[in-house]
C-alpha positions, 0 to 999 in steps of 0.5 A, a space after each residue: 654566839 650569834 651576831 650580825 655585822 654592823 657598820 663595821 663590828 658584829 652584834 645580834 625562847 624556845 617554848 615548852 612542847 608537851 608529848 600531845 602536840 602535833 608533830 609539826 610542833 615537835 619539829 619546831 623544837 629542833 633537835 638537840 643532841 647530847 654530844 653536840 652539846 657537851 662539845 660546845 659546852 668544853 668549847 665556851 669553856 676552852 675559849 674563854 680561858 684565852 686571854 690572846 689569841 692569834 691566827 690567819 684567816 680567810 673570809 668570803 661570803 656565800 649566796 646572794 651576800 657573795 657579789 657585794 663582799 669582798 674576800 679577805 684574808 690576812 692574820 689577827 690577833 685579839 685580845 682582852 674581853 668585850 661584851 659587844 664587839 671587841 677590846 683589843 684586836 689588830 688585823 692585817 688584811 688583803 682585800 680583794 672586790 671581785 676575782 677581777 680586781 686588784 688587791 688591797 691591803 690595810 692594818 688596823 687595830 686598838 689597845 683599847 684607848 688608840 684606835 689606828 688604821 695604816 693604808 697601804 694605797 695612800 701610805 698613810 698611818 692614821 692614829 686617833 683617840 675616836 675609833 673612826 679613824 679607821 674610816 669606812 675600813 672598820 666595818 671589815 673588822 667584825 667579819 675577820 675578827 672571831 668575838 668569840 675569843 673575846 666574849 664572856 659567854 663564847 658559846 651561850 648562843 649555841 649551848 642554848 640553841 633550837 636545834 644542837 646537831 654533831 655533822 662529823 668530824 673534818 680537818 680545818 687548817 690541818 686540824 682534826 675538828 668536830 663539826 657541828 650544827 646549830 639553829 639559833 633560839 634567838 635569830 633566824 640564823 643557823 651556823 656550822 661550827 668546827 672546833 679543834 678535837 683536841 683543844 676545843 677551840 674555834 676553827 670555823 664558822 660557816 653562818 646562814 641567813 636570809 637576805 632582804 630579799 629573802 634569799 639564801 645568804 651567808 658568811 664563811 671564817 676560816 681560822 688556821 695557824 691558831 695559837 692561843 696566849 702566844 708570847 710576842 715580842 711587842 705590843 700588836 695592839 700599838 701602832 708601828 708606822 712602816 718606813 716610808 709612810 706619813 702619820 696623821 691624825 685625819 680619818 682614814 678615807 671612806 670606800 663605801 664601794 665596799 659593802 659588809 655582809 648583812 641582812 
């Protein structure tokens, strides 16, 4: 699926070429290969069937994106479906600005009604019926969480791609996984994607964009320890307010410092 970030959750017709057209229009077309398409095919249908999902991440971006996004890791679990953005999900992550600066950690979640955010600068548990409570945190949400475990059509965007092409196979978080390319149909974006050679499930995604000023810009989600349906011992969509720090219902502060990944 194909999507850009927006203040704080991600969103985002080939036409018909005839054998007599100049090959500059052929090119135009991409290249869509049968096997690259097949192993899409069983991943939208792979990721659609999990209901839940758990993993650890690394997020950073590339390019001209890299030097006003920070990097990111941490663990996240998401669950239910979401047409756009996400239903259910909690993150757990650690932020860091630049190489020089000091960690940061943050926890935020939902069940799909309460919307909360734990800082753990200020240890203060924010919990709220408005999704804003995150505070200016929620637009680093999209850019850790894969929507694709949480979309109806997981794959429709790659499926239905320009250019469909299998790279290989590399191991992704231990695990041996397809490589494949893919020039979207609808966006000027392209994507590497790598999936699981066993259960066909996401464990990469490399995006490539332009920026606004037309520079070479990207993103990069490494999943890994990823276990689909897992049984938990508690809800993680639900806040738990660690020992020492005050619930409010205030909104979680603004760090616009901060900026997401875009165009």
């Amino acid at each position: 699926m194909s999507r850009w970030v927006l203040a704080g959750w991600l969103c985002f017709a080939g036409s018909v070429v005839l054998a007599a057209e100049p090959e500059e229009k052929k090119e135009e077309a991409g290249v869509k290969q049968p096997e690259a398409v097949e192993i899409l095919t069983k991943a939208d249908a792979a990721t659609k069937a999990v209901k839940t999902v758990r993993y650890d991440f690394a997020f950073k971006a590339t390019g001209a994106a890299q030097a006003r996004s920070p990097e990111m890791t941490g663990k996240a679990v998401l669950g239910g479906e979401a047409e756009q953005g996400l239903g259910k999900f909690f993150v757990d992550v650690t932020v860091k600005a630049t190489p020089s600066a000091e960690e940061r950690r943050f926890q935020a979640g939902t069940n799909g009604d309460v919307s909360f955010l734990v800082d753990f600068t200020t240890k203060m548990a924010h919990e709220d019926l408005d999704p804003a409570v995150m505070g200016s945190d929620q637009q680093f949400v999209g850019l850790v969480a894969m929507l694709e475990y949480t979309h109806p059509r997981p794959f429709s965007d790659e499926i239905n791609g320009k250019t469909v092409e299998l790279k290989g196979t590399e191991t992704i978080g231990g695990v041996e996984c397809h490589h494949v390319f893919v020039e979207y149909t609808t966006a000027a974006q392209k994507a590497d994607w790598w999936f699981g050679k066993d259960d066909s499930l996401p464990r990469r995604v490399d995006r490539h964009f332009a920026s606004r000023s037309g520079e070479a810009a990207g993103r990069s989600l490494v999943l890994s320890n990823v276990v689909a349906d897992p049984k938990m011992e508690k809800d993680p969509f639900v806040l738990t307010v660690p020992e020492g720090f005050t619930k409010t219902d205030e909104f979680a502060p603004d760090r616009r410092n901060l900026q997401p990944v875009g165009r």
